[in-house]
C-alpha positions as CSV (number, residue, x, y, z in Angstrom):
1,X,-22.0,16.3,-14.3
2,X,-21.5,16.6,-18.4
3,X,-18.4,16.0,-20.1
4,X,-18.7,20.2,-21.4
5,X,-19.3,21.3,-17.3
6,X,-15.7,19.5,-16.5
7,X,-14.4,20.5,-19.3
8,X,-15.0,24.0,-18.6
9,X,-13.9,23.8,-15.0
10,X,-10.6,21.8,-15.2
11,X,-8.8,24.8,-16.6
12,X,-10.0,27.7,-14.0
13,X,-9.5,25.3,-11.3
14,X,-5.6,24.2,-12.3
15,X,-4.9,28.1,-13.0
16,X,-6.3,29.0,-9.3
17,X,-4.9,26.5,-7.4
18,X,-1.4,27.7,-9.5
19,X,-2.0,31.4,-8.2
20,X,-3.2,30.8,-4.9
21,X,0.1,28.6,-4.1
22,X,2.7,31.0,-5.5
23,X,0.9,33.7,-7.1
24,X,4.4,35.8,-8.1
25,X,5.3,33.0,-10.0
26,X,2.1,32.2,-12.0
27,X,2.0,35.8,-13.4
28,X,5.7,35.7,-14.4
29,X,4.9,32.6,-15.8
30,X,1.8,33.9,-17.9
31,X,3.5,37.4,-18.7
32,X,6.1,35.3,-20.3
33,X,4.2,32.8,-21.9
34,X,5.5,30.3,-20.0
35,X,9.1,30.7,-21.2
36,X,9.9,32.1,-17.9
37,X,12.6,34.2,-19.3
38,X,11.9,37.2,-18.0
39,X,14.2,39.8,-15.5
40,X,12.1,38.4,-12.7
41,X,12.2,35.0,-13.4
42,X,15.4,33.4,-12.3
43,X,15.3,35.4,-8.7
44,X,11.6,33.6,-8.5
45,X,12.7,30.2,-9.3
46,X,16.2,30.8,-7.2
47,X,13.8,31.3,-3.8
48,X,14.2,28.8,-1.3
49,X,12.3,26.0,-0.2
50,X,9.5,27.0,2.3
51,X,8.9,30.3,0.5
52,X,6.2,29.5,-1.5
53,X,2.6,31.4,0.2
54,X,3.6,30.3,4.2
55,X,0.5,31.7,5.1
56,X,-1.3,29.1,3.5
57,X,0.1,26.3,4.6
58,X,-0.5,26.4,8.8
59,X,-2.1,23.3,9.1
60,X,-0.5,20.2,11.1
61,X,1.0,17.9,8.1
62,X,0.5,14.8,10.1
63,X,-3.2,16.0,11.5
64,X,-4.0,16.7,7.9
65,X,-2.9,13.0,6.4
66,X,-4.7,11.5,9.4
67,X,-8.0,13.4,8.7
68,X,-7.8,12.8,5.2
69,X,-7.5,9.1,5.8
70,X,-10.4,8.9,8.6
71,X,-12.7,11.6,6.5
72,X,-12.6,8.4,3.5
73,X,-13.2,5.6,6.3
74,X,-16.3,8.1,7.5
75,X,-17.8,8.8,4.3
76,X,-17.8,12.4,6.0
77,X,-17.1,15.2,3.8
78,X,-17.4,18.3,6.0
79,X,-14.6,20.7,5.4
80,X,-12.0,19.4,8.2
81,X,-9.0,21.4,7.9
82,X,-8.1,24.6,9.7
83,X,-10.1,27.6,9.1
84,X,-9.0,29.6,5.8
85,X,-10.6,33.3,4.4
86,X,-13.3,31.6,2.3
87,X,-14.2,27.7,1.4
88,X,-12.3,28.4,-1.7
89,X,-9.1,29.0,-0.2
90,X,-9.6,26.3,2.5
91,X,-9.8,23.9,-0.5
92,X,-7.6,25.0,-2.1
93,X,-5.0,24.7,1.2
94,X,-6.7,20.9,1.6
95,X,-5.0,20.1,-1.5
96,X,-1.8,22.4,-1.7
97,X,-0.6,19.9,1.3
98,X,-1.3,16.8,-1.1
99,X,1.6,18.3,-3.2
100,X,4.3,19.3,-0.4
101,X,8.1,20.1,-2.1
102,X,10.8,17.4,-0.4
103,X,13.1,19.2,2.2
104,X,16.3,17.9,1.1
105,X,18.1,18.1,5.1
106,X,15.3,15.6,6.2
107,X,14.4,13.8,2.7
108,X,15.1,10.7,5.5
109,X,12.2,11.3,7.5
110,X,9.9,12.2,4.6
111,X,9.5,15.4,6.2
112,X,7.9,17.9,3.5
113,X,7.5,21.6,3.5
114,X,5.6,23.9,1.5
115,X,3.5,23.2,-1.8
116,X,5.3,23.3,-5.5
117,X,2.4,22.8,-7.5
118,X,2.0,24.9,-10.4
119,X,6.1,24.9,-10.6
120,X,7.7,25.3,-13.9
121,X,10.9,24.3,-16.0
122,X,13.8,24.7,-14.1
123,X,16.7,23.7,-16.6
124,X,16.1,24.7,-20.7
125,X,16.8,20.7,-21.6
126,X,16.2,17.7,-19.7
127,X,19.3,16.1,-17.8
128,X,20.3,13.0,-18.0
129,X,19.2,9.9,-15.7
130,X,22.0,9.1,-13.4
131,X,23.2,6.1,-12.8
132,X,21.6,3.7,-10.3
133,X,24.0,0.6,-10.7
134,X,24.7,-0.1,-7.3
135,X,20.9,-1.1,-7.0
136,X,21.4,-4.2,-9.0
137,X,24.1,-5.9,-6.5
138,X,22.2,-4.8,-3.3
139,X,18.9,-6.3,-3.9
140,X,20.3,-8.6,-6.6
141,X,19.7,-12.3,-4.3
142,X,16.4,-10.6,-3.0
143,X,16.4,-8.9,0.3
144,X,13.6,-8.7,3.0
145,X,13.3,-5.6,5.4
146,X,11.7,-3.8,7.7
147,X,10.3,-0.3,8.0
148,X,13.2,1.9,9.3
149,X,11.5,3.9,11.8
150,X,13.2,6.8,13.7
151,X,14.3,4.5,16.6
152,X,15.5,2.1,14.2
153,X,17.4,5.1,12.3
154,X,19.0,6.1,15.3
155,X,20.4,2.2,16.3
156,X,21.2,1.6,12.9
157,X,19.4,-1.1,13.1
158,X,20.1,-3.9,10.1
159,X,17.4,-5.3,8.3
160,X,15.6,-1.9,7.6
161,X,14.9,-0.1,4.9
162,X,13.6,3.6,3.6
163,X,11.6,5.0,0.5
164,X,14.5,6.7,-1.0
165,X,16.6,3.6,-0.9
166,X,15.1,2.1,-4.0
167,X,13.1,5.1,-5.6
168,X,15.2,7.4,-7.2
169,X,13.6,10.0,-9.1
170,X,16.9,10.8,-10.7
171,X,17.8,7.4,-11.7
172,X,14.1,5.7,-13.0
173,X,13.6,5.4,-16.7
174,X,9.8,4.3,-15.5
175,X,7.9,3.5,-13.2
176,X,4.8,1.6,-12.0
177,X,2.7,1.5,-8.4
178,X,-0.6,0.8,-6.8
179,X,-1.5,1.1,-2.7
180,X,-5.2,1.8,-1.3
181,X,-4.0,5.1,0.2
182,X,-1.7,7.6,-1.4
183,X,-0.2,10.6,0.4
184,X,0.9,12.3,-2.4
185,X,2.7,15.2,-0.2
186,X,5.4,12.4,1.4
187,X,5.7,10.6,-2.0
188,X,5.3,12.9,-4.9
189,X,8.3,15.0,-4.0
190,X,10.5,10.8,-4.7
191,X,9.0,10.9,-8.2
192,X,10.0,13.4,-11.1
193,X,6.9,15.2,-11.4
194,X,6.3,19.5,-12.0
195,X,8.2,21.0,-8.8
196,X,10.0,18.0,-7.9
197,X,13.8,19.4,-9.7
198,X,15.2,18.9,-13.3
199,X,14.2,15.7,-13.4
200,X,10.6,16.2,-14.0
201,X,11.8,17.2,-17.8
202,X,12.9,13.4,-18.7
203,X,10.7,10.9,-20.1
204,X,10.1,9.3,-17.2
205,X,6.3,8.1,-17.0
206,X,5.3,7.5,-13.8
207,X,2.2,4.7,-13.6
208,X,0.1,4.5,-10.4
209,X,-3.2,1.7,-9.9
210,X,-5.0,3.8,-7.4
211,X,-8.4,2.8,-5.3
212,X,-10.2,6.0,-6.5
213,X,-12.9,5.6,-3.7
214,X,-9.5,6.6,-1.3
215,X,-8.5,10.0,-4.0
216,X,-8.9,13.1,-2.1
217,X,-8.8,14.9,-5.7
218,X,-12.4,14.1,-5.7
219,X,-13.6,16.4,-3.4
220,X,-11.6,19.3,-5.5
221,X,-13.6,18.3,-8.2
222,X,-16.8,17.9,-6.0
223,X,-15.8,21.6,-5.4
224,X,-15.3,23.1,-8.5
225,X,-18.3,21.8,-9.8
226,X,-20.5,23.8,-7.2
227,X,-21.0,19.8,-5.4
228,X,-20.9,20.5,-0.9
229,X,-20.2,16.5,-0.6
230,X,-19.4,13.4,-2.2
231,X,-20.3,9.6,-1.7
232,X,-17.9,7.5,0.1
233,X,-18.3,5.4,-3.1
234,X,-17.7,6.0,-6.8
235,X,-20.6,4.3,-8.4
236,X,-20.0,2.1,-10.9
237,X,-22.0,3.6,-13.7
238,X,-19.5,7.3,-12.8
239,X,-16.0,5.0,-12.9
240,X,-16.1,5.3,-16.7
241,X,-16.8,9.4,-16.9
242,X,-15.0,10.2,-13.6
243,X,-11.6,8.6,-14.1
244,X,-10.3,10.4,-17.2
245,X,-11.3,13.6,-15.6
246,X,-9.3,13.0,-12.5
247,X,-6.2,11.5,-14.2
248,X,-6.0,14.8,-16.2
249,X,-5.8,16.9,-13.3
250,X,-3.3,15.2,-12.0
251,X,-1.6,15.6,-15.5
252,X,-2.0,19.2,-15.4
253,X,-0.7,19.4,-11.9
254,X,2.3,17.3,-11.9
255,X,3.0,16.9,-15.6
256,X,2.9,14.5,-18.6
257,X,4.9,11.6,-16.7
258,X,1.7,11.4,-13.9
259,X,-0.3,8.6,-15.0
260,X,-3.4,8.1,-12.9
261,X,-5.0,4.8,-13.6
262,X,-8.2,3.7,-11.8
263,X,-9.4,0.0,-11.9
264,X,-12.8,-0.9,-13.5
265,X,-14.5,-0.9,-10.2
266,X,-14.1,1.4,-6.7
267,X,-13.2,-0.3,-3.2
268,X,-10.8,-2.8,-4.2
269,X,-7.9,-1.8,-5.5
270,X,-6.0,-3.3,-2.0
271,X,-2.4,-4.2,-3.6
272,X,0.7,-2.7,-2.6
273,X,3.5,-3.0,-4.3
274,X,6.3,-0.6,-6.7
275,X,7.9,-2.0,-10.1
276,X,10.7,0.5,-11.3
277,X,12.7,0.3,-14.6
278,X,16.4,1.7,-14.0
279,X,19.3,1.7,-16.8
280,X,20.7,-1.3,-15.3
281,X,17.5,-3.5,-13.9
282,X,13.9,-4.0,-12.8
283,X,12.9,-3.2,-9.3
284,X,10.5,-4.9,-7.6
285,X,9.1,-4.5,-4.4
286,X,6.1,-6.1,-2.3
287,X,4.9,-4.8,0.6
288,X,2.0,-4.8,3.4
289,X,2.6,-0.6,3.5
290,X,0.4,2.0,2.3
291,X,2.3,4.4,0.3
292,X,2.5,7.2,3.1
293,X,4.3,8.5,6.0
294,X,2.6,6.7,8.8
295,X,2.7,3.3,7.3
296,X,6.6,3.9,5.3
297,X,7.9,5.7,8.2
298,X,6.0,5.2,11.4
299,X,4.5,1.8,11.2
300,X,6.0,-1.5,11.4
301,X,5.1,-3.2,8.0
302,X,7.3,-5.8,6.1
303,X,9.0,-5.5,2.6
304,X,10.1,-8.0,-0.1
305,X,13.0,-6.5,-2.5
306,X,14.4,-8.1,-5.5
307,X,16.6,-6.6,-8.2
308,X,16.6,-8.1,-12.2
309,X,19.4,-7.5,-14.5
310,X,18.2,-6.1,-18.1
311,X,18.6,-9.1,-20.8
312,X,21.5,-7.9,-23.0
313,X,21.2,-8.3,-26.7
314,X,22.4,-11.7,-27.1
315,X,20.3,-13.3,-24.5
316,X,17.1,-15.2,-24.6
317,X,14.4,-14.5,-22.7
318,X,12.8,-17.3,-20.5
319,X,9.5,-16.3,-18.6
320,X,10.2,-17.3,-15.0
321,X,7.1,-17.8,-13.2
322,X,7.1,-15.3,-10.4
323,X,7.4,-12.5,-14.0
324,X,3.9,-13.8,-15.4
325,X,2.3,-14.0,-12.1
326,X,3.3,-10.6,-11.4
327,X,2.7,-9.0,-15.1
328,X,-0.6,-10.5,-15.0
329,X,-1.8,-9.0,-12.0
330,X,-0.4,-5.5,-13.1
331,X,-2.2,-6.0,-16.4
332,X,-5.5,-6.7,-14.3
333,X,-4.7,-3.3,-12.7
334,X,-4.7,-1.7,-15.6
335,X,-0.4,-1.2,-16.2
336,X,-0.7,-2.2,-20.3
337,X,1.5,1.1,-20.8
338,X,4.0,0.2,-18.4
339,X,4.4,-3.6,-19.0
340,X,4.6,-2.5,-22.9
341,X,8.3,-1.1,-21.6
342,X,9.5,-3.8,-19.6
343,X,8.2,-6.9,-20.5
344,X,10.8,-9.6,-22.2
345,X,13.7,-7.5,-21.0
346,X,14.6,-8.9,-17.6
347,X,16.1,-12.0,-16.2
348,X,14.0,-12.8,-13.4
349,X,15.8,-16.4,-13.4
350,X,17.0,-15.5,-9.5
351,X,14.1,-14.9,-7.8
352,X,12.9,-17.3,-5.4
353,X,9.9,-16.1,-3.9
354,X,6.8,-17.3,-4.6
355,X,3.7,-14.8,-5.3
356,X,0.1,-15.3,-4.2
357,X,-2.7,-13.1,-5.6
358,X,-6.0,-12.3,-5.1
359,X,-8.4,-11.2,-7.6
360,X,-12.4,-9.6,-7.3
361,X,-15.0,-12.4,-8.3
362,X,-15.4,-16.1,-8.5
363,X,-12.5,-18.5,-10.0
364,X,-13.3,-21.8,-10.5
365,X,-12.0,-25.2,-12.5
366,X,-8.5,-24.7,-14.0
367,X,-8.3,-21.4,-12.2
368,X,-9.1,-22.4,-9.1
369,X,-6.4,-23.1,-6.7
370,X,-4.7,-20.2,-8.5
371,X,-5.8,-17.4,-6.5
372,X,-6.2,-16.2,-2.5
373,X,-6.6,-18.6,-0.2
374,X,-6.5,-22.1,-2.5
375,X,-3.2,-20.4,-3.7
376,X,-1.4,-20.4,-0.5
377,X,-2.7,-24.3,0.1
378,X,-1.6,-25.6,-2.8
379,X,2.2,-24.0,-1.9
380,X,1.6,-25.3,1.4
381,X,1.2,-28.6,-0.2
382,X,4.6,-28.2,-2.5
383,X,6.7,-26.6,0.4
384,X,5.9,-29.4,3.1
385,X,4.6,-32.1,1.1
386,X,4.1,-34.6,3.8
387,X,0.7,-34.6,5.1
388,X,1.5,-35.5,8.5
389,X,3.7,-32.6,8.8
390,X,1.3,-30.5,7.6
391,X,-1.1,-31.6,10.2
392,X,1.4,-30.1,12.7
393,X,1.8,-26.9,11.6
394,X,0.4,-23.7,13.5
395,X,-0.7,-20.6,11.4
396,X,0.4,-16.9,13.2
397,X,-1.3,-14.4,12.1
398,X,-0.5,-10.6,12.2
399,X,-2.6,-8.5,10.2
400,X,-3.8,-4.8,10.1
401,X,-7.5,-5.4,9.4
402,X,-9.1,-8.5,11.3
403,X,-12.4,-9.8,9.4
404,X,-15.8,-10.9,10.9
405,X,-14.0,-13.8,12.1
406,X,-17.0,-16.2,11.7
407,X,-16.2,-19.6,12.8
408,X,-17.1,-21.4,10.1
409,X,-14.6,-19.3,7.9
410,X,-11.9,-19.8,10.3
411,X,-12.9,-23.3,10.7
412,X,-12.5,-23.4,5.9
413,X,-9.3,-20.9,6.5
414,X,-7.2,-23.0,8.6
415,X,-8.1,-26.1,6.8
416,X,-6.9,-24.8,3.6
417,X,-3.5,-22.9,5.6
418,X,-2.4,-26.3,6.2
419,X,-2.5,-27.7,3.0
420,X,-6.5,-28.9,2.5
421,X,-7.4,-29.5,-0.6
422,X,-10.4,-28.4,-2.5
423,X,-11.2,-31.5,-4.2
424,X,-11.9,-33.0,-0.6
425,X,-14.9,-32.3,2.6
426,X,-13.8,-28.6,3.6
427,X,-16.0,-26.6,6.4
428,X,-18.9,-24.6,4.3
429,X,-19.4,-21.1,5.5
430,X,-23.6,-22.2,6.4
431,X,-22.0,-24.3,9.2
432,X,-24.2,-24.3,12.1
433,X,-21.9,-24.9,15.8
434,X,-18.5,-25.2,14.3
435,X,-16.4,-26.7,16.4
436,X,-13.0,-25.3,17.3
437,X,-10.6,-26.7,14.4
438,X,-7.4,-28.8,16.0
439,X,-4.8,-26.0,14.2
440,X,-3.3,-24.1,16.6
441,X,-3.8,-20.4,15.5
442,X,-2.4,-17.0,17.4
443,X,-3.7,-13.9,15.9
444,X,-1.4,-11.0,16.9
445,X,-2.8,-7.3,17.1
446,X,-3.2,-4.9,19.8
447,X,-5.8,-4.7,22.4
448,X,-7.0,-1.1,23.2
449,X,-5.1,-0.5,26.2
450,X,-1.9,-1.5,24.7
451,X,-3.1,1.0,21.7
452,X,-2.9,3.5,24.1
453,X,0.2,2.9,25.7
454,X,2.2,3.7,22.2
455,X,3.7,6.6,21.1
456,X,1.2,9.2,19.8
457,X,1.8,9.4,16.5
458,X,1.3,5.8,16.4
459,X,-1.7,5.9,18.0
460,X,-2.4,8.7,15.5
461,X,-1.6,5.9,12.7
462,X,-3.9,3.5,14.2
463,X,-6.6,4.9,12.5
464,X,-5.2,2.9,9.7
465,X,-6.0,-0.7,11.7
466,X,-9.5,-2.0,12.7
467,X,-11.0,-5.3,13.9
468,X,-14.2,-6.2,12.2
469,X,-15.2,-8.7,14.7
470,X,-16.0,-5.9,17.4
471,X,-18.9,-4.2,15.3
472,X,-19.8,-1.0,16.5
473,X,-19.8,-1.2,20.2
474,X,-17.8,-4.3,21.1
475,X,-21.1,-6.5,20.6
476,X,-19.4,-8.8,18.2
477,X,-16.0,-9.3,20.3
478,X,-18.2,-10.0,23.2
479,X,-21.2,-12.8,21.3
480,X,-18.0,-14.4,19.6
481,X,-17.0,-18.2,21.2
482,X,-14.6,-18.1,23.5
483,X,-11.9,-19.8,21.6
484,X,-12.3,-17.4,19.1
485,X,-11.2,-14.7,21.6
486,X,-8.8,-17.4,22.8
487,X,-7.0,-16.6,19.6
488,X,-6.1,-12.6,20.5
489,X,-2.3,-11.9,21.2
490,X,-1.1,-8.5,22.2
491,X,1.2,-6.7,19.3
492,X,4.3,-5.4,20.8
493,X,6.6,-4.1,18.6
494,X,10.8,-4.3,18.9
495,X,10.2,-0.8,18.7
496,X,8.8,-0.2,21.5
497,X,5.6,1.8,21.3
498,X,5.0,1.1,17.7
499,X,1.9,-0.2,15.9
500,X,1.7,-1.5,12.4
501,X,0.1,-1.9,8.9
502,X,1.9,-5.8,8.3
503,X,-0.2,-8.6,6.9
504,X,1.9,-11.8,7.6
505,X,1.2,-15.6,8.3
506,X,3.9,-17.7,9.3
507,X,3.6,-21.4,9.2
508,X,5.2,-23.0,12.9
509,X,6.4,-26.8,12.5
510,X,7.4,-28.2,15.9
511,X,11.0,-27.4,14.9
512,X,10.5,-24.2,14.8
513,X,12.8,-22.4,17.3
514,X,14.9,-18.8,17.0
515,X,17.5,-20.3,15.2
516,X,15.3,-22.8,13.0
517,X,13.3,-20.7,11.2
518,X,9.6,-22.0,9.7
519,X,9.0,-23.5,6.8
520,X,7.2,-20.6,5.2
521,X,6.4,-17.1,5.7
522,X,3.8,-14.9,3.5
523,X,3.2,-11.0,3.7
524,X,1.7,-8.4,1.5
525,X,-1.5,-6.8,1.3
526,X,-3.9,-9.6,2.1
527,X,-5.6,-8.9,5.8
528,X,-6.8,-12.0,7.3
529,X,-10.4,-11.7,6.0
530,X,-12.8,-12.9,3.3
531,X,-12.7,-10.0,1.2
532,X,-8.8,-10.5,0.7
533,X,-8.2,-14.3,0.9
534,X,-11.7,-15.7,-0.3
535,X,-14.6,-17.9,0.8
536,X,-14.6,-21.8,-1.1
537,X,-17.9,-22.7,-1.4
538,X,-19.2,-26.2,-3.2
539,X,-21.6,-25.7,-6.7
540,X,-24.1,-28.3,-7.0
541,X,-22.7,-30.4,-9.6
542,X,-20.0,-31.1,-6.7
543,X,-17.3,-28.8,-8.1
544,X,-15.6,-25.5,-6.0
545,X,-15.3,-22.4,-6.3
546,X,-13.8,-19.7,-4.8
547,X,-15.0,-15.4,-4.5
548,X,-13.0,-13.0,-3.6
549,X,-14.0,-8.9,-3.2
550,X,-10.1,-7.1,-3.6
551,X,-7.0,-6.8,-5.5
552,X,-4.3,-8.2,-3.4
553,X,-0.6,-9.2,-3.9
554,X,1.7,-11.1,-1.5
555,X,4.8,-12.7,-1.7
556,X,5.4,-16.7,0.1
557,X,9.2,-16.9,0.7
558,X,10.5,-20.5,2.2
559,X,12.3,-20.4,5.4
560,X,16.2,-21.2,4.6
561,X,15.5,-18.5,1.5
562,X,13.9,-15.9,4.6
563,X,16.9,-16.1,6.4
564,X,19.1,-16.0,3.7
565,X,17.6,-12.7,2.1
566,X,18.5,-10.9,5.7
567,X,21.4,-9.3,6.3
568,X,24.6,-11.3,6.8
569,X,24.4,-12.7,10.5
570,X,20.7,-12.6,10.8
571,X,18.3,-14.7,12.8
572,X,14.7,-15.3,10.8
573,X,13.0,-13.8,13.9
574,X,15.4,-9.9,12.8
575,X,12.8,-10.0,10.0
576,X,10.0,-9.9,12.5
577,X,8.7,-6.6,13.5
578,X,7.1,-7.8,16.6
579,X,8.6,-9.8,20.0
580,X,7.3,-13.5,19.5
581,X,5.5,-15.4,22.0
582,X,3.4,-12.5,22.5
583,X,0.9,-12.3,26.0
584,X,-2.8,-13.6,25.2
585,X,-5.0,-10.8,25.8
586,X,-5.6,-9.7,29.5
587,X,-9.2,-10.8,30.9
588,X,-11.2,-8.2,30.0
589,X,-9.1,-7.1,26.9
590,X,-10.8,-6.3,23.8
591,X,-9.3,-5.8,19.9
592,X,-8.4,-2.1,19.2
593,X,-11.0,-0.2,16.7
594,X,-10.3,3.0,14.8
595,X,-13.1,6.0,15.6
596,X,-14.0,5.4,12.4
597,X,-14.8,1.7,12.5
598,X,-16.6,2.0,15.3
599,X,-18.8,4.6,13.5
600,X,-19.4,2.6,10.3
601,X,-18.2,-1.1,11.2
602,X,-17.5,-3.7,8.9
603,X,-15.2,-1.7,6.5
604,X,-11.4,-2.6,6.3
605,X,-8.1,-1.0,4.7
């Protein structure tokens, strides 16, 4: 692919797609040169929402976002959506849905309707941002929440929270996020891009850290370029040429304030989290949720909020150390436009959370016990400093993507989850008969008859979840020693028939009851795995080091803090998605796998 054949394709494919969603508007649009001032132009743009080309747009929204998702896990790239006149148009309906306009009744539910893309100017001058000062009280002590799904909407249940809650495309002045999997028809329409309302005319640069291995704008490329298929994989030698291309369609799609940035390698940009600059403050949220419906609306996943006044004029700033941690791994993720906006201009002297990262490759010496798993020891260490009581402590586990599971790395994991150090004997991964370790550990997520038991669009969002241990046929659940399996817990949500994208340890002291809460909890994006926490291995002149393979980005918040960033009244356990003390698997019982793991094992979200 040369830089001339793009070149010449990027504008024939933006102007079709444009005609082929609203094709009345597109000529009005080129008749006037884009002034859209002609007689027919204000009874276009005054149409209602769902009238824009119905015919092509008959394909399930929720079917479409679950192929999408399972087509990437796959690496299959047959055409997948419903049958359209030509391969042309069926593309070009795969990707209208990726740009669905917000129905404002159910804005709530993310519900979207039809496609906006290729949308022009709606007001002559830009309006101006509105005010979002109520955000800066709400979230201004930090606030932890749980998905608000529809059950949860209807019992107005506390503790919950939504998208539009703490994005307001009206209100941001910038923004920055990152998340493995995007559905940009449920979250464009939050963000002011082309199509979105007025607000897409402010200066409001949007910044989004994508994994571009998970892009589906790829395979419009793939198309236009006369490609039928395209690896599961961006090589790393194409990274370079093929990310300017794609964050300049999404430029011509959405706008000047869509800024696509790709890190420097594919399959490991795993970090979830959004950073918005209002009038007022910086928001910041950490979460284990993709940014799309199934995981924001459907799943149970966890969410760490924290408002952070803007510095006035006459204040100094002091760098807290939750900012640096956090700017740092931004930076890392390529947000050097972003941070250029916001850094030095926020008091972040209230947080009190504590952020753990990991980072791809190897950290060692001064670095060391700075990232992944070494991290979380050495706050284990500072949060219960006495060593007896941390030999007490049990680890639970709740993830969306279980790892191989070896023993040996469970054997290193729970030593350094209660505090191990590095500097000491720790259990090396070319341990041959590790014993089982004397840390009590439950691992919670659902077998695959209590998979299908949920509610079918959770099952439908389960696709999202896998269990590397199984391998491709149950093989590995069934060779693995029996107090590995021991470990297995059923997930059963509070909302009944619900499943889940949360990564979360919680550390169990023997006081530990429902109204005591633990002495630390951590979520984020960090499955329990070696990709996301790391592996310690010894060098030869006696010192450690530790590898990791993903981007990640968690939060470690100390118990009395947990419970005091609930709502007012709150047990810890009302942060919890899932009932406690959850049943040990059945005898028989075996860890759910997506389809698509069990055609092409090993790979995890």
């Amino acid at each position: 692919m040369t830089e001339a054949r793009k070149a010449a394709y990027l504008s024939p494919l933006i102007r079709e797609l444009c005609y082929s969603l609203d094709p009345e508007l597109m000529t009005e649009f080129e008749r006037t040169d884009g002034r859209m001032n002609g007689p027919n132009s204000q009874a276009l743009l005054d149409r209602p929402l769902g009238s824009w080309n119905p015919d092509l747009h008959e394909v399930d929204e929720a079917q479409a976002m679950d192929v999408d998702e399972e087509e990437y896990q796959n690496g299959d790239t047959s055409p997948s959506l419903a049958q359209a006149q030509s391969e042309e148009v069926d593309d070009q309906v795969a990707w209208a849905q990726q740009f669905e306009e917000a129905d404002a009744e159910s804005l709530e539910r993310l519900r979207t309707t039809y496609s906006a893309v290729g949308a022009f100017p709606f007001t002559p001058s830009a309006p101006e941002a509105a005010s979002s000062a109520d955000l800066l009280p709400k979230f201004a002590k930090g606030a932890i929440r749980i998905t608000r799904t529809p059950n949860r909407q209807l019992r107005n249940t506390p503790n919950t929270i939504r998208l539009d809650e703490i994005c307001r495309k009206e209100s941001l002045q910038s923004m920055w996020m990152t998340s493995f999997l995007i559905a940009e028809a449920e979250i464009f329409p939050f963000l002011p891009f082309n199509g979105s309302g007025p607000h897409s005319q402010r200066d409001a640069p949007v910044y989004i850290s994508r994994e571009i291995d998970a892009d589906m704008m790829r395979k419009v490329l793939a198309k236009g370029l006369g490609e039928d298929s395209i690896k599961p994989t961006v090589p790393l030698k194409d990274l370079g040429l093929l990310s300017p291309v794609l964050a300049g369609m999404y430029e011509d799609l959405c706008g000047k304030d869509c800024r696509m940035i790709y890190p420097w390698a594919s399959g490991i940009c795993h970090s979830k989290a959004m950073v918005i600059e209002y009038k007022e403050c910086l928001l910041v949220c950490i979460t284990s949720s993709n940014l799309m419906r199934i995981d924001l609306e459907l799943g149970d996943n966890a969410y760490w909020i924290q408002t952070f006044p803007r510095l006035r004029p006459d204040q100094q700033h002091d760098e807290h150390e939750t900012e640096w941690r956090l700017f740092d791994h931004m930076e890392a993720l390529g947000a050097h436009d972003f941070l250029d906006r916001v850094r030095e201009k926020f008091d972040f002297s209230a947080c009190r959370v504590e952020l753990f990262t990991s980072v791809p490759g190897t950290k060692k010496g001064s670095q060391l016990e700075e990232y992944g798993i070494l991290r979380l020891a050495k706050l284990v260490r500072e949060i219960v400093p006495s060593k007896e009581e941390r030999k007490k402590l049990a680890i639970e586990v709740c993830a969306g993507s279980i790892g191989k599971l070896s023993p040996a790395w469970v054997a290193q994991a729970l030593h350094f989850l209660t505090g191990g150090k590095p500097s000491r004997a720790f259990p090396m991964l070319d341990s041959l008969n590790t014993p089982q370790p004397a840390t009590e550990l439950t691992i919670v997520y659902p077998s695959v008859e209590n998979v299908k038991r949920c509610d079918p669009d959770a099952i439908q969002a389960a696709s999202n979840i896998g269990c590397s241990l199984n391998g491709t046929d149950y093989a590995g659940w069934l060779g693995a020693p029996s107090w590995i399996r021991s470990y297995f817990h059923e997930y059963i949500s509070k909302d009944r028939g619900r499943l889940f994208h949360l990564k979360q340890l919680i550390w169990l002291s023997p006081s530990t009851s429902s109204t005591s809460p633990p002495p630390l909890i951590a979520f984020g994006s960090a499955n329990f795995s070696q990709a996301a926490l790391g592996v310690v291995e010894r060098l030869r002149n006696g010192e450690a080091k530790i590898t990791m393979n993903n981007f990640e980005l968690g939060v470690v918040v100390r118990g009395k803090d947990w419970v005091e960033m609930l709502e007012r009244g709150s047990q810890w356990e009302d942060g919890i998605t899932y009932k406690r003390a959850a049943p040990r698997y059945a005898s028989g019982a075996k860890p759910w796998n997506s389809p698509a793991w069990t055609k092409k094992a090993g790979e995890e979200l």
